[in-house]
N, C-alpha and C positions, 0 to 999 in steps of 0.2 A: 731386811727389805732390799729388793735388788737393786740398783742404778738406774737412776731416772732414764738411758737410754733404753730400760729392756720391759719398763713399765708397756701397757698398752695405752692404744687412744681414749680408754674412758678414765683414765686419769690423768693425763698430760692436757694441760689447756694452753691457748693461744691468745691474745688481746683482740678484739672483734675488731677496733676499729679500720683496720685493712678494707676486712673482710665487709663492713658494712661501705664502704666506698666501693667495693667489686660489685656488690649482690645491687649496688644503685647504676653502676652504669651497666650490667647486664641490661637491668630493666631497661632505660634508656635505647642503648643500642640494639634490642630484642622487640621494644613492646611487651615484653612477656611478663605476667605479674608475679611479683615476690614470694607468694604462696606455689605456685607452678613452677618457679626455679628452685623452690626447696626440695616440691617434688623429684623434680630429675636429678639431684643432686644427689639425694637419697636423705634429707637433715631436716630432722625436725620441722614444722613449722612454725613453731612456739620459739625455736632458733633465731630465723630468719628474721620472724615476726619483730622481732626484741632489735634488731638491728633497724630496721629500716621503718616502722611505723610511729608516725609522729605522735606523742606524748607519753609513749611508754615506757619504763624507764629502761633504761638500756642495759644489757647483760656488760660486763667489765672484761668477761670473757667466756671462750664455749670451749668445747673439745676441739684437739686437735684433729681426730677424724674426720668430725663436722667441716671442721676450715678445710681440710683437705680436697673435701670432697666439693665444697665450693667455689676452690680455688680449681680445681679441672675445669666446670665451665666455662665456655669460652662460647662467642656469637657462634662461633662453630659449631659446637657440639649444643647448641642452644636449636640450630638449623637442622641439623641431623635428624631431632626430635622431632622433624615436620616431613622428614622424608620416611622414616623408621615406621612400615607396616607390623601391624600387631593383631590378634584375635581382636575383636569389637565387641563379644560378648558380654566383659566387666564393664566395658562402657554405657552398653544399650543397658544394661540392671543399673546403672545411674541415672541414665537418661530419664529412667522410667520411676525411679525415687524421685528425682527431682520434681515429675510433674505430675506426682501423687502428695507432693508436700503445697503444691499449689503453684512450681515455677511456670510459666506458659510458655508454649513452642519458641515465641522469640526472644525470648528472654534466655533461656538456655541457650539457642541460638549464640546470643552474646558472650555467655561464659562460653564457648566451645572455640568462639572467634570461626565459627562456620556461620553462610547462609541460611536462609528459610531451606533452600532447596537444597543446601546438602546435607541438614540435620535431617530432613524426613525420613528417607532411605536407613538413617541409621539410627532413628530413634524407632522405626518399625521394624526394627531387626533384619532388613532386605539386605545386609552387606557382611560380609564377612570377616573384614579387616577395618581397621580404622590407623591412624598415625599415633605412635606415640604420645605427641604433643595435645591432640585428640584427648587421647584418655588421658593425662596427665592432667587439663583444662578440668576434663570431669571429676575426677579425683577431689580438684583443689574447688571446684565449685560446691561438692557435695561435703568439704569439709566446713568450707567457711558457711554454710548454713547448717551446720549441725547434723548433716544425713550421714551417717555412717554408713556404709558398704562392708557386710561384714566379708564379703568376699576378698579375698588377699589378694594384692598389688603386685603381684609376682607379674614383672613386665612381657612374660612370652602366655600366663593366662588365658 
């Protein structure tokens, strides 16, 4: 077996509890929800989930990749996500799951953290681009109610 240095990150773990005091004050100093920062981090959300959600019992530890990858967050690169133009198209085929499952304009709205008025334009497909942070919102809204997108999250999509 080779030396724990040469092992990869799917077998190298790390103790969460850091990491669930990072992914709390992200939230905090972002507003951004815990499911949507796991997005951009690339981890799991059953990960994140296990850290920061009250009464669940908590992972004792994750992969080292995972923490790594949630330790680069930063409000920074949390902000970036909101400047970061992308195709809109994975988005609008969320958009339009969601309110085929029954979500309503302003309620989607809410998950997107967009207006009335600038979800319209891009839930009828009028726009071309949308922000990162955009489809990232959709992503995490269409997970935590069960809608898969079988479309892949490849972020330039």
């Amino acid at each position: 077996m080779p030396p724990p240095s040469q092992l990869s990150d799917d077998y190298q773990w790390v103790f969460r509890s850091h990491l669930s005091r990072h992914v709390r004050y992200l939230m905090a100093a972002t507003g951004v929800p815990w499911r949507v920062l796991a997005h951009l981090a690339g981890v799991p959300s059953a990960t994140v989930a296990s850290m920061v959600t009250p009464g669940r019992r908590p992972r004792a530890r994750i992969r080292a990749g995972d923490a790594r990858r949630l330790l680069m967050l930063t409000p920074a690169t949390v902000a970036s996500a909101e400047q970061t133009l992308v195709p809109a198209a994975p988005t609008v085929n969320r958009i339009q799951t969601l309110h085929r499952a029954g979500h309503h304009h302003r309620q989607i709205a809410g998950y997107l953290n967009l207006s009335d008025h600038e979800l319209a334009p891009l839930a009828a497909g009028e726009v071309s681009c949308c922000t990162l942070m955009v489809r990232l919102r959709a992503q995490a809204a269409c997970e935590a109610h069960g809608l898969w997108w079988s479309e892949g999250d490849d972020p330039m999509a």
